[in-house]
N, C-alpha and C positions, 0 to 999 in steps of 0.2 A: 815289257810292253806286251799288250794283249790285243787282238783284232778280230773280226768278225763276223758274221751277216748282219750286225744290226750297225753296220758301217761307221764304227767310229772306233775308236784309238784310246786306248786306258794306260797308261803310265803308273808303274807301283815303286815303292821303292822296295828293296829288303827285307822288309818286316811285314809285308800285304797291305801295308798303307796306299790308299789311291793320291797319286799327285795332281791328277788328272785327267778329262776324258779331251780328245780333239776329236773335231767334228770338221769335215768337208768333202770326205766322201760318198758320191750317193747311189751306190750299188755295194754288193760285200764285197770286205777286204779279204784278198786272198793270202797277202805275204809280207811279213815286214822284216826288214832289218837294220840294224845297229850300223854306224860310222864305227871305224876302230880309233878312237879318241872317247867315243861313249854319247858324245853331244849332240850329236843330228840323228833323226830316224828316219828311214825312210818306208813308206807303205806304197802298196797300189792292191786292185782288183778288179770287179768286171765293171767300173767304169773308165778302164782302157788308160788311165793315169796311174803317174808315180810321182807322189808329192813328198816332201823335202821339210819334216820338222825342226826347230830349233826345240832338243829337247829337255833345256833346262829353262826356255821363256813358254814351252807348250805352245809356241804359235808358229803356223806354216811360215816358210824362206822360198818356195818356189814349184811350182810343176813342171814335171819333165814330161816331154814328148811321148807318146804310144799311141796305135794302132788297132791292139789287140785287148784283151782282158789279161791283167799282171797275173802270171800263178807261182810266180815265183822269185825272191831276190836276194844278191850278197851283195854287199861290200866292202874294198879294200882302196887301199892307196895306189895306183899304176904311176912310176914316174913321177913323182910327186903332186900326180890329181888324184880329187877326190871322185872314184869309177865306181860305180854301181851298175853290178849286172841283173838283167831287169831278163825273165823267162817270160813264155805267153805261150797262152791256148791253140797256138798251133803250131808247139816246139821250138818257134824261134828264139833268140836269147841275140841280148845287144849287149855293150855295155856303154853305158851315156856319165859325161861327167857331171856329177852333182852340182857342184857350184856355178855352170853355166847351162848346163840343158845340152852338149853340142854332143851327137855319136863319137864316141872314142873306136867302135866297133861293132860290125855286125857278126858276132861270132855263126850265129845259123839260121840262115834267110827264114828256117822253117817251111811248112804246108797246107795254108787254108782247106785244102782236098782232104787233109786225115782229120783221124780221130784221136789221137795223142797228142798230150801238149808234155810242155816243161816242168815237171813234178818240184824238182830241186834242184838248187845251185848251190856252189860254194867255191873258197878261192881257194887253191894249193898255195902252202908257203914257198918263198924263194925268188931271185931276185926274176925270174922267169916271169911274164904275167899266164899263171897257167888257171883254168877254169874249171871245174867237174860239174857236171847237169846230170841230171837224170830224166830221161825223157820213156815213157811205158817202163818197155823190160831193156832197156839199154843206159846203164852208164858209160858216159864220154870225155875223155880230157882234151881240153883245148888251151892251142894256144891262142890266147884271145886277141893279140893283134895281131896275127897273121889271119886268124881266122882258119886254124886247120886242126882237123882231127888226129890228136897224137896215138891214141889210144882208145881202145872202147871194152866192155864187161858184158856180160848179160846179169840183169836182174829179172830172174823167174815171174816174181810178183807186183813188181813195179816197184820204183827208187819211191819212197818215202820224204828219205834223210838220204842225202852225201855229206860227208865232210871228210878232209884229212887225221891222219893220226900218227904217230911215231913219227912227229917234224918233217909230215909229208912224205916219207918211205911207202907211207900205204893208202891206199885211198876204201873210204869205207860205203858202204851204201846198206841201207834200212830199208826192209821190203815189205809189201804189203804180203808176202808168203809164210810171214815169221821166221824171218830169216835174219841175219847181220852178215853179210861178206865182202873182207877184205882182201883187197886184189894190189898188185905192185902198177906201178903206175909209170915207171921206165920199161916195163918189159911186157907188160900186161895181163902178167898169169895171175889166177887164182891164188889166195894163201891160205885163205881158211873160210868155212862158213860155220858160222852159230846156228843151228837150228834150236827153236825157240819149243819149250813140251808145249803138246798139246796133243790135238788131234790127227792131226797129217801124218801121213804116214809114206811120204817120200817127195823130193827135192831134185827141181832140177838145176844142173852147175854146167859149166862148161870142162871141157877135161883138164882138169888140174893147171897143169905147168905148160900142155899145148899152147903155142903159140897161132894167133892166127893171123890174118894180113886185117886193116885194119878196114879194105871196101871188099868182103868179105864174110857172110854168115857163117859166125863159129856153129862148129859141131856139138852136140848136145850129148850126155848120157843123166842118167839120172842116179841116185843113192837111195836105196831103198833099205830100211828098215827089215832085218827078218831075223827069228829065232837066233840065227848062227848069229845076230850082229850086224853093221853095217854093211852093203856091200853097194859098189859102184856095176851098172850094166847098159849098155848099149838100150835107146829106144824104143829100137826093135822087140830087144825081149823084154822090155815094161811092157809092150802091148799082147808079147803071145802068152807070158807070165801072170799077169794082174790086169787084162783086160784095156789096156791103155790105150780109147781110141780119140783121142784130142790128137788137133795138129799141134806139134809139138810148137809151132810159132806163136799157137796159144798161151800154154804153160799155164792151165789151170792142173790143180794137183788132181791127182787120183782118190776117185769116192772107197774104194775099196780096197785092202790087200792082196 
């Protein structure tokens, strides 16, 4: 399935065949996602709905409740309902049952005052209901019916993509820095980051295996690139070394070596 600014919903099968277009929303769609059975889909975007396809008849089954502009959504099964977790334009993130429209949860009230919303979601396997969003440069696990932050990441360049990997040992996030890093999601450290060739010439991470508290801003160094090879170095000297005068809470990369 495909979505878009021209607000409507295209269904392909396998082969690039269209099955379909649905049409009922009237602002662009920001996020759609798949039932794990394969048969309902569900969209939303900045007309503040999240409607509920049957997607082997192509015809809507219901809209769910919103507030905000959808930018983001998963679905899984909690308990044996059908939950979909629905993100918005101003970091909040619910999760409402498909089949009847009622809140299951408000995983994060969010904040109309900022300017970061909810980039990505996704569910963690296990019998646990656990959550991953990505909101700017922060990825978070939650547990989504308590509503608490287990854990949380820094993403440099903003989460893209979350989703789990290794049967949920790892949790990954796709950046807009050209990045991939995956981080443990019981303990909360780093495990590796992919940097992507290109241009950039250095990445900021949090330190390794440091643990931090979780209402707390982790400490930052960064990995720069140089003749010798990789090396990891405190902020500080990014800025007396290569000129580095962003607030680090930015995390835009360095124009220079």
């Amino acid at each position: 399935a495909s979505a878009g600014v021209d607000k409507t919903v295209r269904v392909w099968n396998a082969e690039g065949k269209s099955l379909g277009t649905l049409e009922r929303h009237t602002a662009a769609i920001r996020a759609l996602a798949w039932s794990p059975s394969g048969t309902q889909l569900a969209t939303g975007g900045n007309d503040e709905q999240v409607i509920v396809w049957d997607a082997r008849k192509l015809v809507e089954q219901r809209t769910l409740p919103g507030a905000m502009p959808v930018t983001a959504l998963a679905w899984a099964t909690v308990g044996g309902q059908p939950a979909v977790a629905c993100g918005y334009s101003d970091a909040g993130v619910t999760v409402v049952n498909a089949a009847s429209g009622e809140l299951m949860a408000m995983v994060n009230k969010g904040d109309s005052r900022g300017w970061y919303q909810t980039t990505a979601l996704a569910w963690m396997p296990g019998k646990q209901p656990r959550l991953l969003s990505g909101v700017h440069y922060m990825t978070q696990l939650w547990d989504a019916v308590q509503a608490e932050s287990l854990q949380r990441q820094i993403v440099p360049g903003g989460a893209t993509d979350v989703f789990p990997t290794a049967g949920g040992t790892l949790a990954v996030a796709r950046s807009n820095d050209r990045t991939v890093r995956f981080w443990d999601p019981a303990g909360g450290s780093l495990r590796g980051v992919i940097l992507e060739e290109g241009d950039a010439i250095a990445a900021i991470s949090t330190t390794g295996d440091v643990k931090f508290h979780k209402d707390e801003d982790p400490k930052l160094i960064a990995i720069v690139e140089t003749d010798e090879g990789q090396k990891t170095i405190p902020l500080a000297d990014l800025a007396k070394l290569h000129g580095w005068k962003n607030n680090a809470k930015v995390m835009k990369l360095p124009t220079k070596n």
